[in-house]
C-alpha positions as CSV (number, residue, x, y, z in Angstrom):
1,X,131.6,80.6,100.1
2,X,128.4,80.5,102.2
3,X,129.4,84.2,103.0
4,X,129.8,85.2,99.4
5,X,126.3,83.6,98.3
6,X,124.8,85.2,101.3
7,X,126.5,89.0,100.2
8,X,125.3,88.2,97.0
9,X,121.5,87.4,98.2
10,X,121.4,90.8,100.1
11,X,122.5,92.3,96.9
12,X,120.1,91.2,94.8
13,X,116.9,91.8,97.7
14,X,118.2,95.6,97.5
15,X,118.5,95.8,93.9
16,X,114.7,94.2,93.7
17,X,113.3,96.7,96.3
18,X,114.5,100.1,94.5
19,X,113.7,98.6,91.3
20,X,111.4,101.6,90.2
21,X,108.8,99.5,87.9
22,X,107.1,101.8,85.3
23,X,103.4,101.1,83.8
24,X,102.5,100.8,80.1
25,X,101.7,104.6,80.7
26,X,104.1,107.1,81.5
27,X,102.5,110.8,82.2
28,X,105.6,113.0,82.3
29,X,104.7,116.1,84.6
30,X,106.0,119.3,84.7
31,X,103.9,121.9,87.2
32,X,105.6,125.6,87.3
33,X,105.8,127.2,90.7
34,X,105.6,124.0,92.7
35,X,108.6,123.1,95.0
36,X,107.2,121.0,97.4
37,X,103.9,118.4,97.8
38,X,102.6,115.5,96.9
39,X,101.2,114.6,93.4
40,X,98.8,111.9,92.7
41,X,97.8,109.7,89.8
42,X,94.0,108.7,90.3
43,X,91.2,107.1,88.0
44,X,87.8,106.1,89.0
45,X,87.2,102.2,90.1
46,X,84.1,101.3,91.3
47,X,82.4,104.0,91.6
48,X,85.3,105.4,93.9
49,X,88.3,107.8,93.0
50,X,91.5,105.9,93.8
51,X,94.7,106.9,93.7
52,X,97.2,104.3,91.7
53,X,100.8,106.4,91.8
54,X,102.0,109.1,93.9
55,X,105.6,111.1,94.3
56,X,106.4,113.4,97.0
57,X,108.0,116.6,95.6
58,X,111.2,118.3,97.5
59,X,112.5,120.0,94.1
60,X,111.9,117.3,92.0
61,X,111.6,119.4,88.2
62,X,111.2,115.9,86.3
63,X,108.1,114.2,87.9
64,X,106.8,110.5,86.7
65,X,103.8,108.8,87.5
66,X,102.6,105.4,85.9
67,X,100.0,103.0,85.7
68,X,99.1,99.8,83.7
69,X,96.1,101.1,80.9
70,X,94.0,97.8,80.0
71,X,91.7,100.3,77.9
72,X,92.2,104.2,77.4
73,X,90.5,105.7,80.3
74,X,89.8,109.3,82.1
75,X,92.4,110.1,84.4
76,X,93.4,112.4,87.1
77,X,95.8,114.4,88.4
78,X,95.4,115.7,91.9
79,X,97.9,117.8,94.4
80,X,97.4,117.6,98.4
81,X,97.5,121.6,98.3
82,X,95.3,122.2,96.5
83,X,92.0,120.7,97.7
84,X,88.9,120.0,95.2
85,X,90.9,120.6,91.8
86,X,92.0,118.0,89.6
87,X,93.4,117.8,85.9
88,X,91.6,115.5,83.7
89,X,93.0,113.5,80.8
90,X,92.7,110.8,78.7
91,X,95.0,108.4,80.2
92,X,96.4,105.6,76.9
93,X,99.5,103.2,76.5
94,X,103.0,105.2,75.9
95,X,104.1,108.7,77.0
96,X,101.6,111.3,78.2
97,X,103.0,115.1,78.9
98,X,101.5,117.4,81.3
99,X,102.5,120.8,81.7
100,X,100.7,123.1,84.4
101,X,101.0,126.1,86.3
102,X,100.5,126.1,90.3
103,X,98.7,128.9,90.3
104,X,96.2,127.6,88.0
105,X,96.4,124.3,88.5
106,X,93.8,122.7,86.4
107,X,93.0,125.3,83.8
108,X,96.3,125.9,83.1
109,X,97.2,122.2,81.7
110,X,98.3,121.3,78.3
111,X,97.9,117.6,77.5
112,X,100.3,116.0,75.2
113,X,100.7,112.6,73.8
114,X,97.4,111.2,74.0
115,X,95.3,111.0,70.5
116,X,92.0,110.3,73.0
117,X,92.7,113.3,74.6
118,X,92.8,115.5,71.6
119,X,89.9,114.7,70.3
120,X,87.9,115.1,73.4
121,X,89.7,118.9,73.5
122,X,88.2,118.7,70.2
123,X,85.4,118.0,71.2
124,X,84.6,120.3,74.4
125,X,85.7,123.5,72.1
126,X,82.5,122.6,70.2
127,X,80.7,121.7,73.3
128,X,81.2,125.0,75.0
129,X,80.0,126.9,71.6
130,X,76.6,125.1,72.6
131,X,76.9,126.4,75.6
132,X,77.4,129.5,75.2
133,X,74.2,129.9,73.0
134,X,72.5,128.1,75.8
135,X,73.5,130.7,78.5
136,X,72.7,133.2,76.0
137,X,68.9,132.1,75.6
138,X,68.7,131.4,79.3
139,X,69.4,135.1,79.8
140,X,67.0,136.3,76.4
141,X,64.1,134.0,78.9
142,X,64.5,135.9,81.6
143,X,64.3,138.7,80.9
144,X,61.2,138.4,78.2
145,X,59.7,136.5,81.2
146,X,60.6,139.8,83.3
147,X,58.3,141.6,80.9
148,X,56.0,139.1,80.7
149,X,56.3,138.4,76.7
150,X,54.7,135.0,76.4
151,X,55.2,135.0,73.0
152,X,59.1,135.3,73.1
153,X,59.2,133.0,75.6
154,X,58.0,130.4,74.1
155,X,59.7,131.4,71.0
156,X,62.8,131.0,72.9
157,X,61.9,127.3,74.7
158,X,61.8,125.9,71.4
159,X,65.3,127.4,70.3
160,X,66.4,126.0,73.4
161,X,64.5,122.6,72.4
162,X,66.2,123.3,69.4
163,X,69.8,123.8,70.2
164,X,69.9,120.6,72.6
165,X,69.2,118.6,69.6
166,X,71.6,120.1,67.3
167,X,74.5,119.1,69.9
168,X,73.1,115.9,70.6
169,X,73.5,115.4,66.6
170,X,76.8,116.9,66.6
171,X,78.2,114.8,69.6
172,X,76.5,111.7,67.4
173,X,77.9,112.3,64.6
174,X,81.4,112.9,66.1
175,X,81.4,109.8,68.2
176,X,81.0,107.7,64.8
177,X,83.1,109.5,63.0
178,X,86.0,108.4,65.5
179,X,84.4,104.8,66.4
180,X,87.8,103.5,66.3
181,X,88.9,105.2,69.4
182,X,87.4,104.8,73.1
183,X,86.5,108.5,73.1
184,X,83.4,107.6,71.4
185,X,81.7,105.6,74.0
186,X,82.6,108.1,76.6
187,X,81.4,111.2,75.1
188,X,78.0,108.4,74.5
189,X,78.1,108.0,78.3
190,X,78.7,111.8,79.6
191,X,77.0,114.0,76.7
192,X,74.3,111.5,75.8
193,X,72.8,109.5,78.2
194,X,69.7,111.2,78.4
195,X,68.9,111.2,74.7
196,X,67.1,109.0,72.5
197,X,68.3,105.4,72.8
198,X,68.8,105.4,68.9
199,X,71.5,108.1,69.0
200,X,73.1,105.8,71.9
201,X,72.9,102.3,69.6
202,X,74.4,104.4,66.5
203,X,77.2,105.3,68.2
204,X,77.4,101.8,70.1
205,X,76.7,99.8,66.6
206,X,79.8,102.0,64.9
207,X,82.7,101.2,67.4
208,X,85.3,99.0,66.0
209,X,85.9,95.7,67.8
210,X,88.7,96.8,69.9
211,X,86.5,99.8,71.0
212,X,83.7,97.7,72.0
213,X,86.2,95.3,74.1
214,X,87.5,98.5,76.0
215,X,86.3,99.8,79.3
216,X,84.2,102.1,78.1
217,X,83.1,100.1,75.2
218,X,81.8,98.1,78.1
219,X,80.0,100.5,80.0
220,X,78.1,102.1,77.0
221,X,76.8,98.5,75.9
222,X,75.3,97.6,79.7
223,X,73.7,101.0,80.0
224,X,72.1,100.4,77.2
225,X,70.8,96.9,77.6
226,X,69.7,98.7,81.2
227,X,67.6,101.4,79.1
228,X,66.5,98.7,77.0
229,X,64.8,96.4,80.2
230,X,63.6,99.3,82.3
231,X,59.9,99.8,82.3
């Protein structure tokens, strides 16, 4: 008898040590051309990038990484070949798809499954518009500067002056206009935290309750305060 309860304990202990425990987050991988590495799920905690799954590849085609999501959040994938390049996403409860290609590793990805992540894609093809009118003045400034034309020049700085403000409005008005989801204090805390603090409390009086509770809900309302106290 004491055998059998003592098979059965052993049993039991193995059964409990290759249990394979899943988060609340699921990010389905799939990464074309890669046979062999190691893949890592990372986010940002304390100021530090940490790593909070990992799988070692040997052929693998179906790869699975998880984590427990308290608040939708940024995070990362990164591969140990491939130094300095990560894919960003916006991690949330449920299943997240990521398809990539080795070979272009991070530009490459497609992001499924994440309604935080689509809006910041949304976003960031608006975003680069903007910029692409910035690098387009930048080069109309040099060269009137090259020929010494004051006059464009400063015709130009205030188009510049001008075009800043227009995306700040934009990224404003795009952050209320999805209050209800945590992509609205981030974009407040990357695109806008050196513009006028009453863009910054619009966006941070409009976020729903849950939004405020969240991670970066958080964040948005201390930097704030902080901007608020300094001098």
């Amino acid at each position: 008898m004491k055998k059998i309860i003592g098979f059965l304990a052993i049993v039991v202990l193995l059964i409990s040590c290759n249990k394979n425990e899943q988060g609340n987050m699921v990010v389905k991988v799939t990464i074309d051309g890669l046979k062999k590495g190691t893949l890592y799920l990372q986010k940002v905690k304390d100021s530090a990038m940490v790593s909070v799954d990992s799988v070692l590849l040997e052929g693998k085609t179906d790869i699975l990484l998880s984590d427990d999501v308290e608040s939708p959040e940024i995070y990362f994938l990164a591969l140990d070949k491939i130094a300095g390049e990560r894919i960003s996403f916006f991690g949330e409860k449920g299943e997240i798809t990521v398809n990539a290609k080795l070979e272009k590793f991070a530009t490459s990805a497609k992001i499924t499954g994440s309604v935080n992540h689509d809006l910041l894609a949304e976003h960031k093809a608006m975003a680069q518009k903007f910029n692409g009118k910035k690098l387009d003045l930048v080069v109309e400034k040099f060269e009137a500067q090259k020929i010494k034309d004051t006059a464009l020049v400063s015709k130009i700085n205030k188009e510049e002056k001008s075009l800043i403000r227009r995306k700040y409005y934009y990224t404003t008005n795009f952050a209320v206009l999805n209050a209800e989801h945590e992509v609205a204090p981030y974009l407040a805390l990357t695109e806008l935290y050196n513009a006028n603090i009453k863009l910054l409390d619009t966006i941070n009086n409009s976020l729903s309750k849950e939004v405020k509770a969240s991670k970066y809900g958080k964040e948005l309302d201390k930097f704030i305060t902080e901007i608020k106290k300094a001098p």
